[in-house]
Backbone and ligand atoms as CSV (ligand in chain L), in Angstrom:
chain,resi,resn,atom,element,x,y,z
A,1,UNK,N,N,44.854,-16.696,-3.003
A,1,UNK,CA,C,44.122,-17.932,-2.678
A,1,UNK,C,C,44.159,-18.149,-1.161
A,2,UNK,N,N,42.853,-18.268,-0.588
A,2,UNK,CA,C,43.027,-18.192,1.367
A,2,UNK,C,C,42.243,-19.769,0.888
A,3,UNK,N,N,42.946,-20.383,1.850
A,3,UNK,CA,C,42.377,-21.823,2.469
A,3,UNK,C,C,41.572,-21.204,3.810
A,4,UNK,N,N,40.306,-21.955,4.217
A,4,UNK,CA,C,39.740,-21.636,5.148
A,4,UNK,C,C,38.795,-22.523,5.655
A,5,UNK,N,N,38.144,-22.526,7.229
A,5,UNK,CA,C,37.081,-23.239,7.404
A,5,UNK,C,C,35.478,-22.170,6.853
A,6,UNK,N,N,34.610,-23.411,6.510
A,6,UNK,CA,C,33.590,-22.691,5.621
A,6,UNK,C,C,32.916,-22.120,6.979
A,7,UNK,N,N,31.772,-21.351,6.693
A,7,UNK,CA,C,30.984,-20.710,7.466
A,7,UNK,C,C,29.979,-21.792,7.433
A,8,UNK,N,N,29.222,-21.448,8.563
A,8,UNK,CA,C,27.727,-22.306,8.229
A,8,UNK,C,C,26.960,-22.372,7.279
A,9,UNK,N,N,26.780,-21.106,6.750
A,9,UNK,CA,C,25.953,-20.777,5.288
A,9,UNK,C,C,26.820,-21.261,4.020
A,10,UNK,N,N,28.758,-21.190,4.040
A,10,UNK,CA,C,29.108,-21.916,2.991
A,10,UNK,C,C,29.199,-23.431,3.074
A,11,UNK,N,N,29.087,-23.940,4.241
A,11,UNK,CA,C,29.114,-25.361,4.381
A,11,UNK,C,C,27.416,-25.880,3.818
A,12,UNK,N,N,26.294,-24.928,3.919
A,12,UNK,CA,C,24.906,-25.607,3.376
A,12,UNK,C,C,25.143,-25.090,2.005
A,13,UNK,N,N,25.628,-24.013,1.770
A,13,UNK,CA,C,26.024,-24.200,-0.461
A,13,UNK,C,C,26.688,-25.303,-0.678
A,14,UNK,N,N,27.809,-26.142,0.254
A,14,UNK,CA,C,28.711,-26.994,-0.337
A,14,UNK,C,C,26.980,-28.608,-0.751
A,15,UNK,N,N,26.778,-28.262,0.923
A,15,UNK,CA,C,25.696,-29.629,0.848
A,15,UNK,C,C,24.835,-29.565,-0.313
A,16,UNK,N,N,24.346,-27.884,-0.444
A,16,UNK,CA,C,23.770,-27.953,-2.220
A,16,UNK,C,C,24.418,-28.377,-3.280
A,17,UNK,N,N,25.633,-28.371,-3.212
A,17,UNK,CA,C,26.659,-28.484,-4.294
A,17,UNK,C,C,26.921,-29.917,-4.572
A,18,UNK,N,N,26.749,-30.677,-3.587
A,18,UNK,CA,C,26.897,-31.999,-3.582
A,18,UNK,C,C,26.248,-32.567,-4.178
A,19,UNK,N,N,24.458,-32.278,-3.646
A,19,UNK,CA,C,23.247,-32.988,-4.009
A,19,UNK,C,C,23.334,-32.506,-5.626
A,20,UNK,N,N,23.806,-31.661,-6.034
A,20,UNK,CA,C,23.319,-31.185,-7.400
A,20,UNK,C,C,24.414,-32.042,-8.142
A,21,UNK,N,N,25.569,-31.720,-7.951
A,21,UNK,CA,C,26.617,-32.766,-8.862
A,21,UNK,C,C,26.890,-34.220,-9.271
A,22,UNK,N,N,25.649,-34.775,-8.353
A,22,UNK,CA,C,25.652,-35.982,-8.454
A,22,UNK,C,C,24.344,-36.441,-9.383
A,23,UNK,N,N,24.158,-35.092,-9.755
A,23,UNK,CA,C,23.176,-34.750,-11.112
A,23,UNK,C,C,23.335,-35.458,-12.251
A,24,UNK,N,N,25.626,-34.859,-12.310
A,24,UNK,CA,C,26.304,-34.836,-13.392
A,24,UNK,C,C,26.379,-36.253,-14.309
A,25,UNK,N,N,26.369,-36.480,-15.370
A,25,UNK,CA,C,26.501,-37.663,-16.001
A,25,UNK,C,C,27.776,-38.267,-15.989
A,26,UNK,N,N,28.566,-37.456,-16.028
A,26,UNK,CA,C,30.285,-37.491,-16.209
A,26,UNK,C,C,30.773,-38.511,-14.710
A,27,UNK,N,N,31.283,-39.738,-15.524
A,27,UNK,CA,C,31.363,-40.942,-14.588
A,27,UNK,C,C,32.739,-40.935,-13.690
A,28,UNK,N,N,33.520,-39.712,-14.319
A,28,UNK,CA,C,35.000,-39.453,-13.648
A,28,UNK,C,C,34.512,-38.553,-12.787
A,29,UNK,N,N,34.344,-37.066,-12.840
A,29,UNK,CA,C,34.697,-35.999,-12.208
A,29,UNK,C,C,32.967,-35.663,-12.299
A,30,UNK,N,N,32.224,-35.511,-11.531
A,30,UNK,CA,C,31.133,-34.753,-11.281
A,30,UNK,C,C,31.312,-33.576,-11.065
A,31,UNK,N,N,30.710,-32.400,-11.225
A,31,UNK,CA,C,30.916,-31.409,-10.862
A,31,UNK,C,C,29.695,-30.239,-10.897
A,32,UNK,N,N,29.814,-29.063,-10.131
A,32,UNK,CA,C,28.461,-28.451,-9.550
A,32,UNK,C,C,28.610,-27.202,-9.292
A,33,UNK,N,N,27.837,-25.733,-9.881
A,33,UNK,CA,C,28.362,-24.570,-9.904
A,33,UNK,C,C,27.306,-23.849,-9.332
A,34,UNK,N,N,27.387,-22.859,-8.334
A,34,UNK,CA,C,26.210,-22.100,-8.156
A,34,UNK,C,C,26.843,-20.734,-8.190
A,35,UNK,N,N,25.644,-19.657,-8.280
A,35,UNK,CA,C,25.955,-18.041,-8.012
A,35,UNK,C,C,25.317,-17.967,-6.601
A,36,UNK,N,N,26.249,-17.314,-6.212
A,36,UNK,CA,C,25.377,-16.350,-4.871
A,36,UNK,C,C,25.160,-15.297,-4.518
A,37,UNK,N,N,24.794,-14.564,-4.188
A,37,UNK,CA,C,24.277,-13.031,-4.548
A,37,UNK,C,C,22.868,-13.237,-2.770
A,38,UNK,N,N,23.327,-12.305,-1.887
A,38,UNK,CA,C,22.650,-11.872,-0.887
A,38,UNK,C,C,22.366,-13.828,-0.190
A,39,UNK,N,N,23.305,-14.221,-0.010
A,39,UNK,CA,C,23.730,-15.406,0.907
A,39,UNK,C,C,22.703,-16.378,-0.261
A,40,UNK,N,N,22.170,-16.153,-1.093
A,40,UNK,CA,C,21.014,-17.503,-1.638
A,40,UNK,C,C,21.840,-18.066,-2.701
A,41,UNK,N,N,21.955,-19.434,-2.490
A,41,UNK,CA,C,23.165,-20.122,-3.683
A,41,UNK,C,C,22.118,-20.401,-5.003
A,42,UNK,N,N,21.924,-20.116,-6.453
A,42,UNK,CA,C,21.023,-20.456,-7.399
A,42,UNK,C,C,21.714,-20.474,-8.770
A,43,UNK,N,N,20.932,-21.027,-9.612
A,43,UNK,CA,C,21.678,-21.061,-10.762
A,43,UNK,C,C,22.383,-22.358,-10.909
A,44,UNK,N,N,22.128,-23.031,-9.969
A,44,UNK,CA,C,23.149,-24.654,-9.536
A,44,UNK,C,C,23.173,-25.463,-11.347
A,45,UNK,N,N,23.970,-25.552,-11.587
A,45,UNK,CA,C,24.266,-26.490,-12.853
A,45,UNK,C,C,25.631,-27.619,-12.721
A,46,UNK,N,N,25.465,-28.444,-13.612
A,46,UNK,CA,C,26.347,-29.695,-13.485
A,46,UNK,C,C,27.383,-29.496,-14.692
A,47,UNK,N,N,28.308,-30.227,-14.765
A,47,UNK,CA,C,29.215,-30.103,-16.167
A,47,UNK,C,C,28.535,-31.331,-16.745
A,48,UNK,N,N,28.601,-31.490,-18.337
A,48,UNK,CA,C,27.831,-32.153,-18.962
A,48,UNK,C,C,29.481,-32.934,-19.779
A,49,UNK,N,N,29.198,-33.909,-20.242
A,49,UNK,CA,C,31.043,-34.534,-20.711
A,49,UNK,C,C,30.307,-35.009,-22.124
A,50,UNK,N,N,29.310,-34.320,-22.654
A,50,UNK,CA,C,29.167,-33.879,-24.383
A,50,UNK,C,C,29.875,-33.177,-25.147
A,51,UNK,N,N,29.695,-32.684,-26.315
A,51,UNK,CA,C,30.379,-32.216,-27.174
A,51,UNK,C,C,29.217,-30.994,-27.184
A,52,UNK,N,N,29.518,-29.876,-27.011
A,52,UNK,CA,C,28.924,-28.914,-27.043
A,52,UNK,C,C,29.275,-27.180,-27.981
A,53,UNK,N,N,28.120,-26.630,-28.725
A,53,UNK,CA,C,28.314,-25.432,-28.731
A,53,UNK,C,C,27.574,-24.306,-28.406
A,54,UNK,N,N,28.408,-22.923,-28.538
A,54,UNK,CA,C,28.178,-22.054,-27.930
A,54,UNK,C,C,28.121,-20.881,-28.810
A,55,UNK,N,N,27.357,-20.269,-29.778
A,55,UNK,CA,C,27.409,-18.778,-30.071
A,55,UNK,C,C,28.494,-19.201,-31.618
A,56,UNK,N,N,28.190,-20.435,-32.099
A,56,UNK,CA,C,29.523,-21.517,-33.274
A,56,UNK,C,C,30.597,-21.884,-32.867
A,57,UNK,N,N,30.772,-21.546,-31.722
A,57,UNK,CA,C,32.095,-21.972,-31.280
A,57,UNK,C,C,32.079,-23.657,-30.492
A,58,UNK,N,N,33.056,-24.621,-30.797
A,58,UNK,CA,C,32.923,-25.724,-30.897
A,58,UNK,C,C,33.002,-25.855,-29.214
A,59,UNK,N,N,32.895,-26.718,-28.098
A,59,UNK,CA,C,33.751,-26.833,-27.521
A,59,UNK,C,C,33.391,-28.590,-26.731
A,60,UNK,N,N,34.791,-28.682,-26.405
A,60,UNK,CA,C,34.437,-30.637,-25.689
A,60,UNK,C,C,33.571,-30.751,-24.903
A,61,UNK,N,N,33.573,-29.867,-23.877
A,61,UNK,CA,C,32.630,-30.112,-22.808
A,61,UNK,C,C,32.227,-29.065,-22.068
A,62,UNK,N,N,30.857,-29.447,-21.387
A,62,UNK,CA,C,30.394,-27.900,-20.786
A,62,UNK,C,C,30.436,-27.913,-19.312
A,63,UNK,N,N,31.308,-27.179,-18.683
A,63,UNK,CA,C,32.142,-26.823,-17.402
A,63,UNK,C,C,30.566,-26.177,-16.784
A,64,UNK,N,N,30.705,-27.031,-15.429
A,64,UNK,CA,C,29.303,-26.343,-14.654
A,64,UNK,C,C,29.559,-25.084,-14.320
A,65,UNK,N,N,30.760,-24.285,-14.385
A,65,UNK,CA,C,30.954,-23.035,-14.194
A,65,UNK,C,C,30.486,-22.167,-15.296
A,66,UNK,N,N,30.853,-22.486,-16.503
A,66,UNK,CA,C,30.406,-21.694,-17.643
A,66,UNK,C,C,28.921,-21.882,-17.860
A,67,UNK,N,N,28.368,-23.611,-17.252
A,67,UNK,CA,C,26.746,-24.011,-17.433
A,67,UNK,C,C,25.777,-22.345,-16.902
A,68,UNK,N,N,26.637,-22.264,-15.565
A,68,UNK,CA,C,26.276,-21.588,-14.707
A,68,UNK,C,C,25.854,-19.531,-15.009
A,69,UNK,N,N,26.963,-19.322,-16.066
A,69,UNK,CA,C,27.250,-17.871,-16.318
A,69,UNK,C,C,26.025,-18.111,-17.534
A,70,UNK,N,N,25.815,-19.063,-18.332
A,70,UNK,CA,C,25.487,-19.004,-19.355
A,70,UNK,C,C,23.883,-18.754,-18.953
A,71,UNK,N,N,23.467,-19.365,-18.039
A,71,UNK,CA,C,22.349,-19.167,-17.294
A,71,UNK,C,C,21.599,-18.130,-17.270
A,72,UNK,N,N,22.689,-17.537,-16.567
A,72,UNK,CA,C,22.961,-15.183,-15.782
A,72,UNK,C,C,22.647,-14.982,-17.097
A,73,UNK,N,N,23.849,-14.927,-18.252
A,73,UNK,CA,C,23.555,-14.302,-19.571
A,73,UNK,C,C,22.490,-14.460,-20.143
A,74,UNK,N,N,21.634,-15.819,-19.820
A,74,UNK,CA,C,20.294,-16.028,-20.852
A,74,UNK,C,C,18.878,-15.205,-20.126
A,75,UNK,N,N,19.023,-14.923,-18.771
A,75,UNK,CA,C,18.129,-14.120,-17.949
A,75,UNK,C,C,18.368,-12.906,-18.366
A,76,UNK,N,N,19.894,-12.324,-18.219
A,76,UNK,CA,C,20.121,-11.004,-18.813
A,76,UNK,C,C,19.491,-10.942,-20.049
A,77,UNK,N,N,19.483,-11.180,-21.076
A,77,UNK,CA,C,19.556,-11.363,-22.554
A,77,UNK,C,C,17.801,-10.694,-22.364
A,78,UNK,N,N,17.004,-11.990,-21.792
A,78,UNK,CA,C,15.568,-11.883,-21.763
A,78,UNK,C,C,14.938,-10.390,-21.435
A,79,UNK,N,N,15.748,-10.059,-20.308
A,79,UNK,CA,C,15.209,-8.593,-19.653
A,79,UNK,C,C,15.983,-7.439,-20.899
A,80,UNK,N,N,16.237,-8.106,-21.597
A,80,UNK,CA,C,16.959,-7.064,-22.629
A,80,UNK,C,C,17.927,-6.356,-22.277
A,81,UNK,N,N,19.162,-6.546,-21.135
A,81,UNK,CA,C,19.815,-5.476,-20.430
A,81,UNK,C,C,21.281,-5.626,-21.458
A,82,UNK,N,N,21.938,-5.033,-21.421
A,82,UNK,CA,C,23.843,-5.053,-21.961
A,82,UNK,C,C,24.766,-5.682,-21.174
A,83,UNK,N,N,25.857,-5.510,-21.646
A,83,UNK,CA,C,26.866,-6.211,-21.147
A,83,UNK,C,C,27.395,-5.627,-19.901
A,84,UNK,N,N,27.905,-4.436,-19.969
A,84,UNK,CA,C,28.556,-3.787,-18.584
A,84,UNK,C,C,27.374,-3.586,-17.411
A,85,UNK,N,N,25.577,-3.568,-18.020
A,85,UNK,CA,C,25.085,-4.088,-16.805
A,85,UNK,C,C,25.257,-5.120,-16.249
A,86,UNK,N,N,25.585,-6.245,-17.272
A,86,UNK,CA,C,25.577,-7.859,-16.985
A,86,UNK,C,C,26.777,-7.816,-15.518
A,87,UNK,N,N,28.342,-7.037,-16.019
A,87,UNK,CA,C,29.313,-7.041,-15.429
A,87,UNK,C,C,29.251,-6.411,-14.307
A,88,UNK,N,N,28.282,-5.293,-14.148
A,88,UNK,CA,C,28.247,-4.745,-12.298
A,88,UNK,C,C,27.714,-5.683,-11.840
A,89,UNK,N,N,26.787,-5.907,-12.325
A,89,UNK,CA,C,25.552,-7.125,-11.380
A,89,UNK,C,C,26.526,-8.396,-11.135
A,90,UNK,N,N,27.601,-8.618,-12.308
A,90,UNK,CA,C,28.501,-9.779,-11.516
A,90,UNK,C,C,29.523,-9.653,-10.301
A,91,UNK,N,N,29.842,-8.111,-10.289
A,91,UNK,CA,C,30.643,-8.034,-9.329
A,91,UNK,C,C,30.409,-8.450,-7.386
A,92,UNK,N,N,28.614,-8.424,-7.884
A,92,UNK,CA,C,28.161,-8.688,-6.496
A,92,UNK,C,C,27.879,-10.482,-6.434
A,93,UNK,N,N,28.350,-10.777,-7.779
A,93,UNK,CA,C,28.088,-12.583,-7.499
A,93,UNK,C,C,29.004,-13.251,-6.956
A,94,UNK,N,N,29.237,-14.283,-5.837
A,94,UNK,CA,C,30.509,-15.162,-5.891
A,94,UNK,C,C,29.886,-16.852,-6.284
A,95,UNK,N,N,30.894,-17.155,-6.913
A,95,UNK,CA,C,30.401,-18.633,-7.984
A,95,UNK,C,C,31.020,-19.526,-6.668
A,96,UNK,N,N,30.312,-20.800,-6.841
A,96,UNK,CA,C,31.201,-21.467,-5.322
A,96,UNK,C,C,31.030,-22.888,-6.397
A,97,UNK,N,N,31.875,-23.638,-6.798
A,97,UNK,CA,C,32.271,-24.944,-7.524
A,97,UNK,C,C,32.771,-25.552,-6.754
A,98,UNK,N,N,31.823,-27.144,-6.912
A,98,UNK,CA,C,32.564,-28.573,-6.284
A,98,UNK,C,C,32.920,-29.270,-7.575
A,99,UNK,N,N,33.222,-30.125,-7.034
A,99,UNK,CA,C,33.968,-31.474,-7.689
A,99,UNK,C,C,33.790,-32.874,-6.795
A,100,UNK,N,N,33.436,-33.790,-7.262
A,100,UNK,CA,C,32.982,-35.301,-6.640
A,100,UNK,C,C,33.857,-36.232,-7.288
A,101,UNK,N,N,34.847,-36.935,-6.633
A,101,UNK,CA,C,35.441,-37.719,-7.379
A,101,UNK,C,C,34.661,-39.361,-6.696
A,102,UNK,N,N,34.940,-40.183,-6.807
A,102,UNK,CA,C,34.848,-41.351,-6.055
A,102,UNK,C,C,35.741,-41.528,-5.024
A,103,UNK,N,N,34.917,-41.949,-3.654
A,103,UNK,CA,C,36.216,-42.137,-2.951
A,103,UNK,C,C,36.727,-43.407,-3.105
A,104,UNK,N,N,38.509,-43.273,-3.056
A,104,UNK,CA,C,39.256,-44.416,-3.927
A,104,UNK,C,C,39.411,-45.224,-3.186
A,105,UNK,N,N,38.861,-45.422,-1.815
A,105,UNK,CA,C,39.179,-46.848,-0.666
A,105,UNK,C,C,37.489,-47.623,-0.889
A,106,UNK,N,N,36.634,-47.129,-0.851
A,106,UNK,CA,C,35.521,-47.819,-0.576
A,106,UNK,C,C,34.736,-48.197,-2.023
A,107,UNK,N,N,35.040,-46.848,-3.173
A,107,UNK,CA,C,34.671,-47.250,-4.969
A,107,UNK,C,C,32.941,-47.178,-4.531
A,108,UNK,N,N,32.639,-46.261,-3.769
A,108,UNK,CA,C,30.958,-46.616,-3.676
A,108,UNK,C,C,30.945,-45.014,-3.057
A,109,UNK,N,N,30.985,-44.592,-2.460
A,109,UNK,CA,C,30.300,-42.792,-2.308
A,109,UNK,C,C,31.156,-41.996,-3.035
A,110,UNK,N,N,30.695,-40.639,-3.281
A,110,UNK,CA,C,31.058,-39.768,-3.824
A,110,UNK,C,C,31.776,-38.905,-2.836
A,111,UNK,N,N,33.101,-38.674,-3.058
A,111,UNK,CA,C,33.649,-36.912,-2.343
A,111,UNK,C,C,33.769,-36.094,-2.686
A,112,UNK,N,N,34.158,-35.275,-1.870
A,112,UNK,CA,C,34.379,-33.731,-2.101
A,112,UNK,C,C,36.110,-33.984,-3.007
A,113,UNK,N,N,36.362,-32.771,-3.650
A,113,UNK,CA,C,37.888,-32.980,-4.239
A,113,UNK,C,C,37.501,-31.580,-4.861
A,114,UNK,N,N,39.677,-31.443,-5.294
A,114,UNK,CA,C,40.314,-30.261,-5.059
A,114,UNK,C,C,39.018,-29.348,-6.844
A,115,UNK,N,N,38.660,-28.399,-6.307
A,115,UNK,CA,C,38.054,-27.946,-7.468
A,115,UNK,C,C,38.381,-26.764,-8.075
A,116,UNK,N,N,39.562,-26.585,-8.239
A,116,UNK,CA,C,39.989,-25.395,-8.773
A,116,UNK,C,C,39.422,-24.696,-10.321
A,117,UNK,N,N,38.950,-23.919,-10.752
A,117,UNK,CA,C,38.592,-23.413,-12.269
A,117,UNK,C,C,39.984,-24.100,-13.271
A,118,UNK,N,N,39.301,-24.292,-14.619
A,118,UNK,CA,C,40.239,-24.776,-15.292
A,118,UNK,C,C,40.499,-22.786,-16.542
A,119,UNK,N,N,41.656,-22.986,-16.643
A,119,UNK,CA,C,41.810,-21.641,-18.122
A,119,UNK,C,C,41.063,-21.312,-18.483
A,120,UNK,N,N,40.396,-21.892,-19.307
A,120,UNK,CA,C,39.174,-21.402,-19.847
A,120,UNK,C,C,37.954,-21.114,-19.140
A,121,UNK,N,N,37.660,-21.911,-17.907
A,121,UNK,CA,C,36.340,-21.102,-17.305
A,121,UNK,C,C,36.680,-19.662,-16.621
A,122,UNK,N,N,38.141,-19.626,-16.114
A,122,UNK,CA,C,38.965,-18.785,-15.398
A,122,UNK,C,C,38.694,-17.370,-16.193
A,123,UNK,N,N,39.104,-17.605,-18.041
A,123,UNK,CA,C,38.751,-16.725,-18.844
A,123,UNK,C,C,37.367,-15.953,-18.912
A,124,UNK,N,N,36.622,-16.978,-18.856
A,124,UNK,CA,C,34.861,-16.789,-19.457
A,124,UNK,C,C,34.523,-15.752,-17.586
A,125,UNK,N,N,34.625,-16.248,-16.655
A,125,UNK,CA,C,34.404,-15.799,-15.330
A,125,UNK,C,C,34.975,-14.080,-15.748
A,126,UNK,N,N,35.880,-13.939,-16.216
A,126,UNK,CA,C,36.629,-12.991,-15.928
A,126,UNK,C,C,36.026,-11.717,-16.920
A,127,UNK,N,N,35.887,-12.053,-18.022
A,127,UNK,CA,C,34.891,-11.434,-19.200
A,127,UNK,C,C,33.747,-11.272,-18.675
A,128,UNK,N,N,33.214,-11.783,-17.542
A,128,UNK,CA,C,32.181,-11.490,-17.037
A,128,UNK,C,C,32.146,-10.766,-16.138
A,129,UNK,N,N,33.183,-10.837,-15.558
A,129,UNK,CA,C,32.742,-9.543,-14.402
A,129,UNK,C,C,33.211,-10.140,-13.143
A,130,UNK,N,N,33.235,-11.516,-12.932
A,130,UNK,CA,C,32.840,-12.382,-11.455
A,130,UNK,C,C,34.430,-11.950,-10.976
A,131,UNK,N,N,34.050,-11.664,-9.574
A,131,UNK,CA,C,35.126,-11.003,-8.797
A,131,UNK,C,C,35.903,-12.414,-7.981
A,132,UNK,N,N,34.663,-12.965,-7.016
A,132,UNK,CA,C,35.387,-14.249,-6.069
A,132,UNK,C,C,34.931,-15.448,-6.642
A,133,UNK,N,N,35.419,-16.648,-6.319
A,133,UNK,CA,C,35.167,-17.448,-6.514
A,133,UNK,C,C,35.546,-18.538,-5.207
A,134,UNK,N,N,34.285,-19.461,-4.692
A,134,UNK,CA,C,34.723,-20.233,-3.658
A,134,UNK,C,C,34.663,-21.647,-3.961
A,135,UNK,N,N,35.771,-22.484,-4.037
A,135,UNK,CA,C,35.639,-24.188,-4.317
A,135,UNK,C,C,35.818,-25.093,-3.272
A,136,UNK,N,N,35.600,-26.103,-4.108
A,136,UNK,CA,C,35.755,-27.058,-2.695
A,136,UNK,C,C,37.336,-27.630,-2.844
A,137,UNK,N,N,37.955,-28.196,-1.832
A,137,UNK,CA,C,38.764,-28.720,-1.562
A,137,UNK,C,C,38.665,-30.525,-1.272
A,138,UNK,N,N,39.531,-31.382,-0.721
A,138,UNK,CA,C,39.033,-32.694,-0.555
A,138,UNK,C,C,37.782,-32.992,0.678
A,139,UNK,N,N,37.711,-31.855,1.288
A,139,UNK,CA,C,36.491,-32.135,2.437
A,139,UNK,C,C,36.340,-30.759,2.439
A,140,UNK,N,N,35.287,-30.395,2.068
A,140,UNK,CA,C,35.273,-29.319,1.805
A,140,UNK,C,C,33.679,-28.634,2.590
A,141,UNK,N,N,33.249,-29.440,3.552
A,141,UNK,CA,C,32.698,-29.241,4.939
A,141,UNK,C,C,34.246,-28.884,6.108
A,142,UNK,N,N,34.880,-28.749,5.553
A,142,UNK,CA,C,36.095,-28.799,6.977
A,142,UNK,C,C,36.857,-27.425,6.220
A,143,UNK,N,N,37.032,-27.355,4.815
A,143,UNK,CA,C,37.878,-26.222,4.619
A,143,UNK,C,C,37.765,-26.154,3.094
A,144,UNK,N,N,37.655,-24.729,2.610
A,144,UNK,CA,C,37.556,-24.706,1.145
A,144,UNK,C,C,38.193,-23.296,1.147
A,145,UNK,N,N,38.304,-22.815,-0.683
A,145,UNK,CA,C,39.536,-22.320,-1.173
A,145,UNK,C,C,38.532,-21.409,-1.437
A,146,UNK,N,N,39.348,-19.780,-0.758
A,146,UNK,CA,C,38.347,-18.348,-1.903
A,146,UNK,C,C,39.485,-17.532,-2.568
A,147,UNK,N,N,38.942,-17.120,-3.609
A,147,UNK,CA,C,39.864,-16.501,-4.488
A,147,UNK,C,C,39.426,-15.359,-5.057
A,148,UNK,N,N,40.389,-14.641,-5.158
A,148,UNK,CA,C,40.217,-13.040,-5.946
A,148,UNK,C,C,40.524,-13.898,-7.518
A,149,UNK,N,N,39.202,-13.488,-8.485
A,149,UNK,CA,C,39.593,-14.111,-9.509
A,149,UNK,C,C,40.634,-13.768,-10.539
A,150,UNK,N,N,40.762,-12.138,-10.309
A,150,UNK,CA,C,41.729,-11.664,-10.819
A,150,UNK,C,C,43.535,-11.455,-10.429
A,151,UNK,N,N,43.247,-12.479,-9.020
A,151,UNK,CA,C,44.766,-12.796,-8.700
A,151,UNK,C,C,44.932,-14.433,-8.979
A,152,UNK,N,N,44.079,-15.017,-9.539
A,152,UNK,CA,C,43.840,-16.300,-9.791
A,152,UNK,C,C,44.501,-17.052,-10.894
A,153,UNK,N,N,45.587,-17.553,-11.304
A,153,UNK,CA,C,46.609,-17.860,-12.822
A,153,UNK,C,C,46.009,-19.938,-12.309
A,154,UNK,N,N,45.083,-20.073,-12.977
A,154,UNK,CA,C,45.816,-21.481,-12.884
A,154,UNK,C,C,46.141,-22.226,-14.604
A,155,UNK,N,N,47.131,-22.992,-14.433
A,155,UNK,CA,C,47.719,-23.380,-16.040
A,155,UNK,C,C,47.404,-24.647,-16.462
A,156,UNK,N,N,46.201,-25.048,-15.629
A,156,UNK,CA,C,45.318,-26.321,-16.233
A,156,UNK,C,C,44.462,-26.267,-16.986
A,157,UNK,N,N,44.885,-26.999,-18.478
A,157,UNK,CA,C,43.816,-27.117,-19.224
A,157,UNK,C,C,43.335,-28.573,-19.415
A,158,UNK,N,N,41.982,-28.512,-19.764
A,158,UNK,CA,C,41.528,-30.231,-19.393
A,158,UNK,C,C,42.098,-31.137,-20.948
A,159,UNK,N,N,42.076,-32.350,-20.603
A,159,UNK,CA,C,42.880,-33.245,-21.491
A,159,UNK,C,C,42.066,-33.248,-22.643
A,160,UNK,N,N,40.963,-33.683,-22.883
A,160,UNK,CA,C,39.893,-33.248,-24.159
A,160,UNK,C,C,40.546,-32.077,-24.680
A,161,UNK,N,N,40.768,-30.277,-24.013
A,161,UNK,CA,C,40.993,-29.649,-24.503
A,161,UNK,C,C,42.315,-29.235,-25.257
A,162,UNK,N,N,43.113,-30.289,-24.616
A,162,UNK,CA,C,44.740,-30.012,-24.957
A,162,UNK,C,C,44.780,-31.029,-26.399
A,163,UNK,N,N,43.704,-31.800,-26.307
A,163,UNK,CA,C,43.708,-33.068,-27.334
A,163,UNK,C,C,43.245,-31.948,-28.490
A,164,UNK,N,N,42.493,-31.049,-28.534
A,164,UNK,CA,C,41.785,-30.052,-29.481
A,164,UNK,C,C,42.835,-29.237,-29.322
A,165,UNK,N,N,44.002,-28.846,-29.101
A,165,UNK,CA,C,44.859,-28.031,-29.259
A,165,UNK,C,C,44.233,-26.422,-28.478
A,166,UNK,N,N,43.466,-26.529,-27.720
A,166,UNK,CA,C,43.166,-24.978,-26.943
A,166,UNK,C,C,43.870,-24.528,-26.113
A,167,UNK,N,N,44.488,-23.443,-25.834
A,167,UNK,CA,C,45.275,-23.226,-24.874
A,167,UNK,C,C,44.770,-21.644,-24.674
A,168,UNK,N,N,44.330,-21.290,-23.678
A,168,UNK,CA,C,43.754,-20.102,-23.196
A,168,UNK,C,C,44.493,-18.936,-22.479
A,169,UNK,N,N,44.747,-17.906,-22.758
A,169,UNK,CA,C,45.960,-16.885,-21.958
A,169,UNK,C,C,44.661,-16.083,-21.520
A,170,UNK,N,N,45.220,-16.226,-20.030
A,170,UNK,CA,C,44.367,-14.994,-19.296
A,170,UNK,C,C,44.743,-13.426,-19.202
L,1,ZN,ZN,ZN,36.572,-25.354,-16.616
């Protein structure tokens, strides 16, 4: 995990990341996922705080990170391609996730905040292929977090999901 100042080009994904998460319906935690592939950030999706499924599988809510892969997979799917094509073509993607909390002095704009992957998107990323991943941090025009996803352990699972008893081993 490198803490860092963003580049110019990751500081205008964050400003995309912003405008899009405030998309999100979810009145706690907004949140905002893009792919990037040859500097163009796309694929931008929000987390949705429904009850959602996937392929029968139940799940609480849909993580703008997974919104995001599910995307890739439904384009893949269309062009008719497989899976281990799906997985080279991810190796050249890096996913860059914010998070908007409220800021807690003023209760009226939205910030940047710490956006680390939760277990389970950590999992789904990883089945896929996705190598880096870049998030935002609390100002995350000033400095954000990149990660090798496969040196990446984090042991947060969201409270909905712990309430459903899921617990995800990477
Ligand atoms: Zn997640």
């Amino acid at each position: 995990m490198v803490l860092h100042a963003p580049s110019k080009k990751t500081q205008k994904h964050f400003a995309k990341l912003y405008d899009t998460a405030l998309r999100s319906l979810s009145h706690t935690s907004k949140h905002s996922c893009g792919a990037s592939h040859h500097g163009q950030l796309n694929f931008l999706s929000v987390n949705q705080p429904w009850r959602n499924c996937w392929y029968g599988k139940h799940i609480s809510c849909l993580h703008s990170e997974v919104a995001t892969l599910r995307r890739l997979i439904r384009l893949q799917m269309r062009r008719g391609k497989g899976v281990s094509d799906f997985r080279r073509k991810m190796k050249k993607v890096t996913l860059y996730i914010a998070r908007l909390n409220m800021d807690t002095q003023t209760r009226k704009v939205r910030v940047f905040s710490h956006s680390a992957p939760c277990q389970q998107c950590l999992k789904f990323m990883k089945r896929c292929g996705i190598k880096k991943i870049v998030f935002s941090t609390n100002n995350a025009y000033n400095q954000v977090c990149s990660v090798k996803v496969s040196d990446f352990e984090n042991a947060h699972v969201t409270w909905a999901n712990r309430l459903q008893g899921v617990s995800v081993k990477s």
